[in-house]
C-alpha positions as a printed Julia matrix, in Angstrom:
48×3 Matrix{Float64}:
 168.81  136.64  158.9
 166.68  134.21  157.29
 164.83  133.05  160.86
 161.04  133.32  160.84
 158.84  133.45  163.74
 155.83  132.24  162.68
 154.48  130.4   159.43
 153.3   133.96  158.64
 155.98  135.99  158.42
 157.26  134.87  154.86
 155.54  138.23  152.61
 155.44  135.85  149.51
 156.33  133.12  147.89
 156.96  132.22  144.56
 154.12  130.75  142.48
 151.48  132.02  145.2
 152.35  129.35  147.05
 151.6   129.82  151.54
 153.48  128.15  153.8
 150.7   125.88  154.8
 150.46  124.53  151.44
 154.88  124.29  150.99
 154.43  122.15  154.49
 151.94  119.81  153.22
 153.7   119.45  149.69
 156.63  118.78  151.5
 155.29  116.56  153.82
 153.48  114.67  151.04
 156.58  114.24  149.12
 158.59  112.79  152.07
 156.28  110.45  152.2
 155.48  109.29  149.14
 159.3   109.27  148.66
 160.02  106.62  151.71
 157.27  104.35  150.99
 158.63  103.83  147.26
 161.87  103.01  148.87
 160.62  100.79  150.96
 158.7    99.0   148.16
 161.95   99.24  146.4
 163.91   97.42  149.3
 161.71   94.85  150.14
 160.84   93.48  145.99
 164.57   92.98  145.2
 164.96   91.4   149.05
 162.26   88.95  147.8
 163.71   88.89  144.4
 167.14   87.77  146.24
């Protein structure tokens, strides 16, 4: 089973990442991700 029970229990990761560090990258990128759409959205609305 792949089911962890705590943010700990991954041995390793590749490129020494943690898990603290794959949540914030994560995290980071999710939200870098929707605010670019949004910018996206809302020039070509005004561009309309």
């Amino acid at each position: 089973m792949f089911a962890y029970a705590t943010a700990g229990d991954p041995g390793s990761l590749p490129f020494g990442l943690d898990m603290a560090g794959l949540q914030t990258g994560a995290l980071a990128y999710a939200g870098l991700s929707g605010l670019v759409f949004v910018i996206i959205w809302v020039v070509g609305y005004l561009r309309r």
